[in-house]
C-alpha positions in Angstrom: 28.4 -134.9 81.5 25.5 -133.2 81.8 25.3 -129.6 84.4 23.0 -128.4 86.3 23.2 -125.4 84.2 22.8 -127.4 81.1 20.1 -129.0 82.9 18.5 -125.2 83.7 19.5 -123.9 79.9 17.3 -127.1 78.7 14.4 -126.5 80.9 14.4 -123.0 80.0 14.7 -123.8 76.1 11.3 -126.5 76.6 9.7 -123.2 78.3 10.2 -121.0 75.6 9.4 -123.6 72.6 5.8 -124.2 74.2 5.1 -120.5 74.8 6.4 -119.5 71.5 4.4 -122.6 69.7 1.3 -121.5 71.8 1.2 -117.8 70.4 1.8 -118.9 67.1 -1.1 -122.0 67.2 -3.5 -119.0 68.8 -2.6 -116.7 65.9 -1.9 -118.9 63.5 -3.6 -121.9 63.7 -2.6 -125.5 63.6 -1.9 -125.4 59.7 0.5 -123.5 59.9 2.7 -124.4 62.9 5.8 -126.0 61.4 9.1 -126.4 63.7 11.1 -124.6 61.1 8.3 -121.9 61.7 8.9 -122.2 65.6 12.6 -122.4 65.3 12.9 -119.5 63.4 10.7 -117.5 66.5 13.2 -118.1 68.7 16.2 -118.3 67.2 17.3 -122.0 67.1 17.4 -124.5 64.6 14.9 -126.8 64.0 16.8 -130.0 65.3 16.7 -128.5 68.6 13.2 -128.0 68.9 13.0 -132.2 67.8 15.6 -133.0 70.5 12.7 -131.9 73.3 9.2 -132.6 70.6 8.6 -135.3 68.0 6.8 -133.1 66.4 3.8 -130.2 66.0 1.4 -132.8 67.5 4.1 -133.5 70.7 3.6 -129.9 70.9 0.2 -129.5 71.0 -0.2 -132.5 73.4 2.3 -130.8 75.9 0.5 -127.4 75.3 -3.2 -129.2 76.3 -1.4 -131.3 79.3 -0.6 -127.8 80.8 -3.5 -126.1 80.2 -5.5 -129.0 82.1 -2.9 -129.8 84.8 -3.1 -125.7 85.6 -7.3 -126.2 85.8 -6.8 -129.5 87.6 -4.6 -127.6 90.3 -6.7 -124.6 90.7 -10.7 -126.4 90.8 -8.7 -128.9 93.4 -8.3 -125.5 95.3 -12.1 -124.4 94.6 -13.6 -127.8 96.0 -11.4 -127.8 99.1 -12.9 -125.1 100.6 -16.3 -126.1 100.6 -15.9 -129.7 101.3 -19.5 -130.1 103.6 -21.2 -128.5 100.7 -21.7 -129.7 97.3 -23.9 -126.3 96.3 -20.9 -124.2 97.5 -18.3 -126.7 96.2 -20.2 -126.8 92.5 -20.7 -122.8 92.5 -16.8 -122.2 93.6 -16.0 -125.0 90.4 -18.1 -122.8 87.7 -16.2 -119.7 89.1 -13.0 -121.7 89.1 -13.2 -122.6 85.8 -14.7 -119.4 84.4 -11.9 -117.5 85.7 -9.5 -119.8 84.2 -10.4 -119.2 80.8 -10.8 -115.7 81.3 -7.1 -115.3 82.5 -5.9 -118.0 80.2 -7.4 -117.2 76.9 -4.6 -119.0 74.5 -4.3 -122.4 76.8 -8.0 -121.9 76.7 -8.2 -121.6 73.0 -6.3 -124.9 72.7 -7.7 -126.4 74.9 -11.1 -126.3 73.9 -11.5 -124.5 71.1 -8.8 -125.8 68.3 -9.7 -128.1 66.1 -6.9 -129.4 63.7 -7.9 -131.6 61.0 -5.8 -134.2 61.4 -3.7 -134.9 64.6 -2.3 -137.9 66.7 -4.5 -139.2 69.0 -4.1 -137.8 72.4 -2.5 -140.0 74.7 -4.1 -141.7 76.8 -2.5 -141.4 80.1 -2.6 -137.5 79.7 -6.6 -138.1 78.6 -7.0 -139.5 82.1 -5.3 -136.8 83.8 -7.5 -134.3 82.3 -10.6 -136.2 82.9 -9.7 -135.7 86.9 -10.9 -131.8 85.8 -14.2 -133.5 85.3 -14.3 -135.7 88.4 -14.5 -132.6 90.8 -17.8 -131.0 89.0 -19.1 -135.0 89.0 -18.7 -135.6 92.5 -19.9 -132.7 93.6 -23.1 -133.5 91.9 -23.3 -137.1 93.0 -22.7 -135.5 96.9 -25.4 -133.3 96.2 -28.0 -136.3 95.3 -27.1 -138.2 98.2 -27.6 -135.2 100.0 -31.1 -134.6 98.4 -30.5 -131.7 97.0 -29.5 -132.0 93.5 -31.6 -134.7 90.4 -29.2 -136.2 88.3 -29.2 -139.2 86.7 -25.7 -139.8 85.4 -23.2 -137.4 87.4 -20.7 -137.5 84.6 -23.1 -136.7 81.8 -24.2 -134.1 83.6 -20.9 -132.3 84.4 -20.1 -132.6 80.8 -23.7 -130.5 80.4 -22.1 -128.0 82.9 -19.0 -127.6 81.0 -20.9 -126.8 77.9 -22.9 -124.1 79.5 -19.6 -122.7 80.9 -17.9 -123.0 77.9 -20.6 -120.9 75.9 -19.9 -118.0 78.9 -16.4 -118.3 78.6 -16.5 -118.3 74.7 -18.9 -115.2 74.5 -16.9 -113.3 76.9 -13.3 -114.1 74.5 -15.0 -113.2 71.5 -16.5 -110.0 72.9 -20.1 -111.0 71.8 -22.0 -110.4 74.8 -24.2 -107.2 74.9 -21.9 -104.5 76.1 -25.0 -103.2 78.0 -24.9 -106.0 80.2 -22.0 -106.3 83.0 -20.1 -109.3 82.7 -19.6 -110.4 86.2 -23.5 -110.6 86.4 -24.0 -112.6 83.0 -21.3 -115.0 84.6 -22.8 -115.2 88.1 -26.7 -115.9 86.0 -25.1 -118.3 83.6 -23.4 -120.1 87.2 -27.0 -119.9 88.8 -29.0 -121.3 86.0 -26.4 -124.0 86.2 -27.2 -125.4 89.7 -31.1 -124.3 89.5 -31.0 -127.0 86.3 -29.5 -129.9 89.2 -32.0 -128.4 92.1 -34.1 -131.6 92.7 -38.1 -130.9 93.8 -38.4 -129.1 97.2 -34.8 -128.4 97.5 -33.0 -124.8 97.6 -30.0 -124.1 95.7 -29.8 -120.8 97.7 
């Protein structure tokens, strides 16, 4: 029969598996993630890690699920406080997600930034749940064109523009590339600004 203390030992054993797997795939990399590699981390056998993960690719799949449920919960927070404005409610998503990455650097790295050569395909129910992170910067946009103040043509394209403009900030900040001459709170409030001013439509401010 199974405890709640079991239960609690379990839960804390799943804990420390992902974060130690999540070092080791940041300083790593995916090659060499093994669960004997993992297990031998923190202390357990290997079986043990296989009786909560199928395997390195469970693993990673867990570790991106996180990463973007974590996102999901904070930008939910962002647009909620700006729900008459799209302009506000876009700016506050940019900022969410900067800050995320910026806090977050290894969910962050695996979450955007690894590339294994060969892994399982990503489920598909977890692919939907992360796609909700790109719902909030699409609707915002499609709010704004109804409201006349934003041009876009296909609201989820353009998000998908917007994450690749804040993913070169984000990425540049990591990697420590950006001119040390320049402060990094304004590169990431210009980088936000030249985001909306590229959605303003004809006439409209962005102010």
């Amino acid at each position: 029969m199974t405890t709640a203390t079991d239960g609690s030992e379990e839960a804390e054993l799943r804990r420390h598996i992902l974060d130690t797997a999540r070092h080791l795939l940041v300083q790593e990399g995916y090659k060499a993630l093994s669960m004997r590699t993992i297990a031998d981390a923190i202390g357990y056998s290997a079986t043990s890690i296989y009786l909560h993960f199928d395997g390195k690719d469970a693993l990673l799949h867990a570790l991106i699920h996180e990463g973007m449920m974590a996102l999901r919960d904070r930008l939910r927070d962002a647009a909620a406080q700006h729900p008459e404005s799209p302009v506000q409610r876009l700016h506050a998503l940019c900022e969410c997600f900067v800050e995320f990455g910026l806090e977050n650097p290894e969910y962050y790295e695996i979450m955007f930034q690894l590339r294994p050569e060969r892994m399982e395909r990503y489920p598909p129910e977890k692919y939907r749940a992360a796609r909700e992170n790109l719902d909030f910067f699409a609707r915002a946009l499609d709010e704004g064109v109804d409201q006349g103040i934003f041009e876009v043509d296909d609201s989820r394209v353009s998000a998908s523009t917007v994450w690749a403009s804040l993913h070169g900030t984000v990425s540049l900040l990591l990697a420590d590339r950006v001119d040390v001459h320049i402060d990094p709170d304004a590169f990431i409030e210009t980088a936000i600004r030249q985001v909306l001013r590229g959605f303003q439509a004809p006439a409209a401010s962005t102010s």
